[in-house]
C-alpha positions in Angstrom: 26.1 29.9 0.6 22.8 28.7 1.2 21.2 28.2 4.2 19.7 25.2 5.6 16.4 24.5 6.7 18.0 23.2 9.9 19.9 26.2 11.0 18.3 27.5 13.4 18.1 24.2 15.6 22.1 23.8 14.8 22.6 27.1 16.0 20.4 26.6 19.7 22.2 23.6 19.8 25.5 25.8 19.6 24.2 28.0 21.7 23.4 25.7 24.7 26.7 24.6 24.2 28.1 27.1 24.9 26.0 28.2 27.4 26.8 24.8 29.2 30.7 25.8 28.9 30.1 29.2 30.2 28.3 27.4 33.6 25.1 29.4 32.5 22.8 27.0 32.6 22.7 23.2 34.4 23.9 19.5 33.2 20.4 18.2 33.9 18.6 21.5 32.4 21.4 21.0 29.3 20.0 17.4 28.7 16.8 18.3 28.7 16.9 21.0 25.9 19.2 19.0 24.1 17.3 16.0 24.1 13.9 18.5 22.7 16.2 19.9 19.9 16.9 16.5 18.9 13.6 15.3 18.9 12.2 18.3 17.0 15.4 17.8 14.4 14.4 14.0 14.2 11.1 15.1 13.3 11.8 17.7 10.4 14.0 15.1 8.7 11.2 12.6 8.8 8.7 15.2 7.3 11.3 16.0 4.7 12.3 12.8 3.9 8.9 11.5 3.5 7.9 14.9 1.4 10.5 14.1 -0.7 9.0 10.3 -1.2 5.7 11.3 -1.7 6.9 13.5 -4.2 8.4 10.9 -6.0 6.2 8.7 -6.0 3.9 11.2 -7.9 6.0 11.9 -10.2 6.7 7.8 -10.7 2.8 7.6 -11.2 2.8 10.6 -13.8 4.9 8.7 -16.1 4.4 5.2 -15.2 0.4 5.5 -15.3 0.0 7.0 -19.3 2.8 4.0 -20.4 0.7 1.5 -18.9 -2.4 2.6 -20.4 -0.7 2.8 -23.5 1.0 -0.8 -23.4 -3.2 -2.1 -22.3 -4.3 -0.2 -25.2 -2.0 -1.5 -27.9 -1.9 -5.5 -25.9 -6.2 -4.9 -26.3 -5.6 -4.4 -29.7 -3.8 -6.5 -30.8 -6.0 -9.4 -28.6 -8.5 -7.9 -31.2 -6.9 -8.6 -34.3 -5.3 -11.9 -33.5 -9.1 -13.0 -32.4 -10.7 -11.7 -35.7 -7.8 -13.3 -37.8 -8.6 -16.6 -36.0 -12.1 -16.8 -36.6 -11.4 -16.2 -40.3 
């Protein structure tokens, strides 16, 4: 099975759970390193997710840009010859 890049901050999460259950630590202490673990969970989804756009947006560009250049190139063309053939 493969491991997620968010284990580890599932698995503190479990753990002050269960430290919570166990009377080890606090409510107010609990809330406090719960709310951090969110915050730091929130932010390695953001960076992912926007990796993961950035990435395909290059990608997008990579194709897109050489079709473009092709569809100018052959439109210049063929501005060219319809100009020539008019003059004649």
């Amino acid at each position: 099975m493969m491991e997620s890049q968010f284990e580890p901050l599932l698995l503190q999460l479990q753990t002050l759970s269960q430290k919570y259950a166990l009377g080890k630590i606090g409510r107010r202490k609990l809330d406090s390193q719960i709310k951090s673990l969110q915050e730091e969970l929130s932010t390695e989804v953001f960076s992912k997710i926007l990796y993961e756009q950035r990435r395909k947006a290059f990608y997008q560009g990579i194709i897109v840009g050489p079709l473009f250049l092709a569809a100018f190139y052959f439109l210049a063309k063929f501005l060219h010859v319809v100009t020539h053939a008019l003059d004649l």
